[in-house]
Structure formats: C-alpha cells, structure tokens
Backbone as numpy.savetxt, mean C-alpha at the origin, in Angstrom:
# Nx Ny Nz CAx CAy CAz Cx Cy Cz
3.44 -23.31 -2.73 2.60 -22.13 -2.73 3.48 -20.89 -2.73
3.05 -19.76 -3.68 3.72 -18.55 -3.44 2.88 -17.48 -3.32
2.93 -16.86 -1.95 2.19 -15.37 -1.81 2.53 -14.03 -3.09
1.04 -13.86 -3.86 1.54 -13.13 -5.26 1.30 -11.50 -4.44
0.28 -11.31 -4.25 -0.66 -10.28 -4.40 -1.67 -9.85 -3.35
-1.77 -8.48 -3.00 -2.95 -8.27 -2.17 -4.07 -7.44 -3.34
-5.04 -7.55 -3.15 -6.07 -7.04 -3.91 -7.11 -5.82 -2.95
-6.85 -4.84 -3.16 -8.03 -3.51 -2.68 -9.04 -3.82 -3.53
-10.36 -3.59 -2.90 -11.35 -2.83 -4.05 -12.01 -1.77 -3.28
-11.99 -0.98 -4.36 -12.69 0.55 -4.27 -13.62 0.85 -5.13
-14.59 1.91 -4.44 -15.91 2.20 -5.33 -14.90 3.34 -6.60
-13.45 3.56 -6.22 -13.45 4.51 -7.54 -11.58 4.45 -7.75
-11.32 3.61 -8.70 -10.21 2.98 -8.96 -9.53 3.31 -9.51
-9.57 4.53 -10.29 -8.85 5.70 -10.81 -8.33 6.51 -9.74
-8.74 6.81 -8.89 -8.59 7.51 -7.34 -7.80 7.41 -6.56
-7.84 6.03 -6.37 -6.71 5.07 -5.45 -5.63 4.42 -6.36
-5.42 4.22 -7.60 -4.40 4.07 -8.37 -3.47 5.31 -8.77
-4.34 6.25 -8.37 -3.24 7.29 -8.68 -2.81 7.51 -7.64
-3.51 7.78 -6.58 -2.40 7.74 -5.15 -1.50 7.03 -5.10
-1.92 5.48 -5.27 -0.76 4.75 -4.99 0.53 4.38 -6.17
0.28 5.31 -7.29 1.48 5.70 -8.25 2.22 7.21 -7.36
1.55 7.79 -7.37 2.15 8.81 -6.46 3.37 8.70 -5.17
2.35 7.99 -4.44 3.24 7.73 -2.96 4.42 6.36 -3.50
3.96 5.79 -4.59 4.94 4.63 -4.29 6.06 4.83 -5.61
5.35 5.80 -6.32 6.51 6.02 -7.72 6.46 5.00 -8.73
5.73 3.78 -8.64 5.63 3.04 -9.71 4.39 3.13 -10.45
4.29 2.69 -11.24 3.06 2.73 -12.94 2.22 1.40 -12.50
0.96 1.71 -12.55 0.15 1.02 -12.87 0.41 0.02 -13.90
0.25 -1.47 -14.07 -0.29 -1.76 -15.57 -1.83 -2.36 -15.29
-2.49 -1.65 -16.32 -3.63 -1.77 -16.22 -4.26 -2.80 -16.99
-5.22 -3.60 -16.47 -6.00 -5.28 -17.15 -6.93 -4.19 -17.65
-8.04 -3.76 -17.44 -9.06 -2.93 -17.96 -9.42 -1.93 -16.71
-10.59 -1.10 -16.83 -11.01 0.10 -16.92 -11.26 -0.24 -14.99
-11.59 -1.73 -14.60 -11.93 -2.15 -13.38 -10.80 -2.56 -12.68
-9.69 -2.62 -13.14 -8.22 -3.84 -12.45 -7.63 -3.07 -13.04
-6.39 -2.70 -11.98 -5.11 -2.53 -12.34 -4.28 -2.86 -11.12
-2.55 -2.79 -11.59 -2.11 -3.67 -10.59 -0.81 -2.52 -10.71
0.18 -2.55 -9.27 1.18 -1.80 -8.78 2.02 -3.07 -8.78
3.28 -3.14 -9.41 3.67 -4.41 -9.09 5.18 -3.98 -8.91
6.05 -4.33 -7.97 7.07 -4.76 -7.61 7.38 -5.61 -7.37
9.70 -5.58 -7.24 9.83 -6.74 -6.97 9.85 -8.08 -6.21
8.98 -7.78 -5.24 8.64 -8.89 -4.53 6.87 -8.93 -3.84
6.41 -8.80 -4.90 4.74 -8.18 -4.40 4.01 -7.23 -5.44
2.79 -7.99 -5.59 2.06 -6.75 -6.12 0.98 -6.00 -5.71
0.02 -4.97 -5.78 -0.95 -4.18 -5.16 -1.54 -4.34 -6.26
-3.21 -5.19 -6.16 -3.75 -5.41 -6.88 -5.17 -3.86 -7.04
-5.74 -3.62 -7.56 -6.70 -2.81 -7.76 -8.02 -3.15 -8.17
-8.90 -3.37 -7.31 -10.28 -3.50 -8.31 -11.34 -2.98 -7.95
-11.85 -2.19 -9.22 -13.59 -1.81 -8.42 -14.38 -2.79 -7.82
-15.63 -1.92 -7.46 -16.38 -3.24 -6.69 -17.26 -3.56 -8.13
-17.29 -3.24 -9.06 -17.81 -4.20 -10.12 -17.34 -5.68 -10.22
-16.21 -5.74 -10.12 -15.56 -7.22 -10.05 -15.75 -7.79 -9.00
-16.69 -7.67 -7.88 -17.41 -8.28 -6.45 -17.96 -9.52 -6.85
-18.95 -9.14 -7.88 -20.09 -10.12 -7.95 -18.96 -11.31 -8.77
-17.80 -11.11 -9.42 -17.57 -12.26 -10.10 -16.79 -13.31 -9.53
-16.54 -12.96 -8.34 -16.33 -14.19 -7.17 -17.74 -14.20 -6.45
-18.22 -13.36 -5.57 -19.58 -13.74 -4.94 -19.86 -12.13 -4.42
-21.03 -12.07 -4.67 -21.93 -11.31 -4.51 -21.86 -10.55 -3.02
-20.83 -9.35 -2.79 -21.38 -8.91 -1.39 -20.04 -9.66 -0.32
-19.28 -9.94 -1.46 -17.50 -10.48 -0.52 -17.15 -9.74 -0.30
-17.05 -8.74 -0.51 -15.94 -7.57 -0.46 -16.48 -6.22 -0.21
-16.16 -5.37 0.23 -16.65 -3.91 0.17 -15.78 -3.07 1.06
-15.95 -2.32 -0.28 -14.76 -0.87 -0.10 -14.69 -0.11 0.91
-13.58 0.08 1.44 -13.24 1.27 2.11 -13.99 1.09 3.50
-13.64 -0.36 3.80 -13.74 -0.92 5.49 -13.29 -1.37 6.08
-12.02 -2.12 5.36 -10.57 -2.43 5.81 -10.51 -1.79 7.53
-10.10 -1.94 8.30 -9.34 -1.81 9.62 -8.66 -2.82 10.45
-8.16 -3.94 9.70 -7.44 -5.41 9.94 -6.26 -5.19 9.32
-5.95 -4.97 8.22 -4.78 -5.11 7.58 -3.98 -4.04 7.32
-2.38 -4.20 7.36 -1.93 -2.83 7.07 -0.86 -3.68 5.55
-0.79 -2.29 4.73 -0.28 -2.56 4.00 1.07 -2.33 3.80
2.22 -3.03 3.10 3.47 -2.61 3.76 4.66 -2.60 2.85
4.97 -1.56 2.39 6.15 -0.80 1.44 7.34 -1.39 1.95
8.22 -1.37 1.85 9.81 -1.77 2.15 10.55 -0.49 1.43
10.96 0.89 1.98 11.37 1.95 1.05 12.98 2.30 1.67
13.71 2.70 0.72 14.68 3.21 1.23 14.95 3.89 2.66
14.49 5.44 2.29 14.63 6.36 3.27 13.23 6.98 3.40
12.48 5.99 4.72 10.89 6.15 5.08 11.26 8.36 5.58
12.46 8.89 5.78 12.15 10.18 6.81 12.47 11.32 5.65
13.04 10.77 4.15 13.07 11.72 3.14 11.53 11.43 2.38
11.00 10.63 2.68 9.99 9.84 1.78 8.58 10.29 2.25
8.82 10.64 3.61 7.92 11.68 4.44 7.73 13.12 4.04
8.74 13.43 4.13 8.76 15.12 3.38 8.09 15.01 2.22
8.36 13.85 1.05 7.58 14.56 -0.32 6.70 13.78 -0.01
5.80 13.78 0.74 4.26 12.77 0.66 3.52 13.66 1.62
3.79 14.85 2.60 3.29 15.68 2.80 2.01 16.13 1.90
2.90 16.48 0.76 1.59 17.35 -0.02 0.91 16.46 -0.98
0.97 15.08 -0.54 -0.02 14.12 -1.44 -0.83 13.21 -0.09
-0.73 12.65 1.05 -1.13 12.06 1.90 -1.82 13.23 2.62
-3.25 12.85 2.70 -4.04 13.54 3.53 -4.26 13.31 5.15
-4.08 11.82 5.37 -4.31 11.40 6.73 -3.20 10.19 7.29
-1.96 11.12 7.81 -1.24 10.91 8.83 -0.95 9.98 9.70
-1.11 9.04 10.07 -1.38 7.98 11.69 -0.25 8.28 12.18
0.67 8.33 12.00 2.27 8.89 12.84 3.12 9.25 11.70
4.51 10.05 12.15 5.35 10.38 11.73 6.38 9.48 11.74
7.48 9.83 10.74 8.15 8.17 10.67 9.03 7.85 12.21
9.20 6.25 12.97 8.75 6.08 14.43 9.63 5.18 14.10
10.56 5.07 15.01 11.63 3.54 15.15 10.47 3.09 16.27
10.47 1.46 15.42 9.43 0.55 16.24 10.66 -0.27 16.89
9.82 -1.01 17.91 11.14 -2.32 18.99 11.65 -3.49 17.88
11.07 -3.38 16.58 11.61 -4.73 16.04 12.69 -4.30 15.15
13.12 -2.82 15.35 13.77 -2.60 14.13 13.99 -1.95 12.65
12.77 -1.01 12.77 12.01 -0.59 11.63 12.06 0.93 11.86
12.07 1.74 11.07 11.64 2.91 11.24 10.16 2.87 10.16
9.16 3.36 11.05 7.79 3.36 10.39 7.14 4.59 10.38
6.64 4.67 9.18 5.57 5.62 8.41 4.73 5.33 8.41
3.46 5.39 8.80 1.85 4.78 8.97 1.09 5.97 8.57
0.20 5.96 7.05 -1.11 6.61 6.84 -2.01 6.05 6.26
-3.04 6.54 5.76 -4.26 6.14 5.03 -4.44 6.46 3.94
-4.74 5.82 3.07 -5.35 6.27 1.54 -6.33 6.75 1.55
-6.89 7.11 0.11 -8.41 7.41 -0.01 -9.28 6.63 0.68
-9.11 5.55 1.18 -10.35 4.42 0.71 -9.96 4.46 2.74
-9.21 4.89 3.18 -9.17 4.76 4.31 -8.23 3.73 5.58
-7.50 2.96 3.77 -6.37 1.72 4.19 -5.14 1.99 4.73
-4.56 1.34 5.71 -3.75 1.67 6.37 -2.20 1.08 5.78
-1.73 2.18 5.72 -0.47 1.72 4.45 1.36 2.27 5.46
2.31 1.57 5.66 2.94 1.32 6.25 4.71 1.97 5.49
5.19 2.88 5.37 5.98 2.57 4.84 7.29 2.22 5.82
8.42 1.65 5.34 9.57 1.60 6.39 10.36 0.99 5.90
11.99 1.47 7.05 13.27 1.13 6.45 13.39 0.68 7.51
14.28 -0.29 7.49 15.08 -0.99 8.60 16.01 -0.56 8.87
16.78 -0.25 10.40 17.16 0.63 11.10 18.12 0.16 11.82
17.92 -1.10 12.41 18.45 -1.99 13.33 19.34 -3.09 12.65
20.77 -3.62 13.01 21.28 -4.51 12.21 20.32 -5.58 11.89
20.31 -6.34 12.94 19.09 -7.63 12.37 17.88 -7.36 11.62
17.20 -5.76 11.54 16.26 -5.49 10.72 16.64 -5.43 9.09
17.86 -4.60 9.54 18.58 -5.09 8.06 19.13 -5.61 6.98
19.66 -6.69 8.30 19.90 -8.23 7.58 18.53 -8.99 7.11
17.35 -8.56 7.74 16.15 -9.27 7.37 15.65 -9.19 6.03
15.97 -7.96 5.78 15.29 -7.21 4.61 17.08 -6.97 3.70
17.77 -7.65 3.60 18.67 -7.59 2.66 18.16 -7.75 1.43
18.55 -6.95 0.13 17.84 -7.22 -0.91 18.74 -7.66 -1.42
C-alpha cells in the first residue's frame, strides 16, 4: 500500500486552488472544471467540488467542516514563509512556534476553514527525520 493523496472538497474550487497555488507556490494540474490536484514530491492535495459527492455516495462529504485534520507542508524556512503569506492568509492560528518534537510550526486556515500546517524542522532529530 502507498499513501497517494488527501482530497478537500469545496462548494467553490477555483477559490481554494488558488489559495493553495499561492501559499504553496506550486500549479495546479487540473482533471476538469470539478478536480484539480497540487502535487508534490512526496504527496498530493487533491481538489474537488462537492459535485463529485454524489459519485462515491450521496452526502459523504461536505465542505468546509473539517476540524479533525490538519494539513501539512514540509517548507524550507516556515519564519520567511510567514512574512509573504501575511497578505494572502486571512486567518492566523499562531505565528511560526518551535513545537517539543522539533518543528518550527505555522498553523492557519484556508477559505474553506482547513487547518493547514506549515513547518521546518529545527531540532537535529527533526531534521534527520525529514532529510530529503
């Protein structure tokens, strides 16, 4: 088994794909007008309206209620990466925060209200973790 992909859906997918080209610097490639996907190298950020609900089951999914999952970047320098996301991130949860495991963390929200994580590792063993 290999973990590919997390999948959002949002009532407006043009919205949240451009944020998350924004904050994360990479291009969309887009399946159609309902799906598009953020893909890096070890993970991708899937995109879908809630039109594509019903084609697994009817009423699985719904937008912008997430409060379980955080989503989670691996970025260089989370405290330069802060400064230019100022004037594109509207809602904040902290400023970038050395956590106990090693991390320096960036925590805000997207449009849709998802909790999105960015961070560098800080700590030797955090760094050896995340060796690329």
């Amino acid at each position: 088994m290999d973990f590919v992909s997390i999948r959002v859906i949002t009532g407006d997918v043009n919205r949240l794909v451009g944020f998350y080209e924004r904050v994360t610097g990479v291009q969309a490639v887009w399946g159609n007008e309902d799906f598009a996907e953020l893909r890096t190298a070890h993970g991708t950020l899937a995109i879908g309206s809630t039109r594509t609900v019903p084609l697994f089951a009817p009423g699985s999914a719904r937008p912008a209620e997430n409060r379980s999952a955080i989503l989670e970047f691996l970025v260089d320098d989370v405290d330069a990466l802060y400064e230019k996301l100022k004037g594109v991130v509207e809602d904040f949860v902290n400023v970038p925060t050395t956590m106990p495991w090693g991390n320096r963390a960036l925590l805000f929200r997207d449009p849709d209200g998802n909790l999105v994580n960015f961070f560098t590792p800080v700590t030797p063993a955090a760094i050896e973790k995340f060796r690329r």
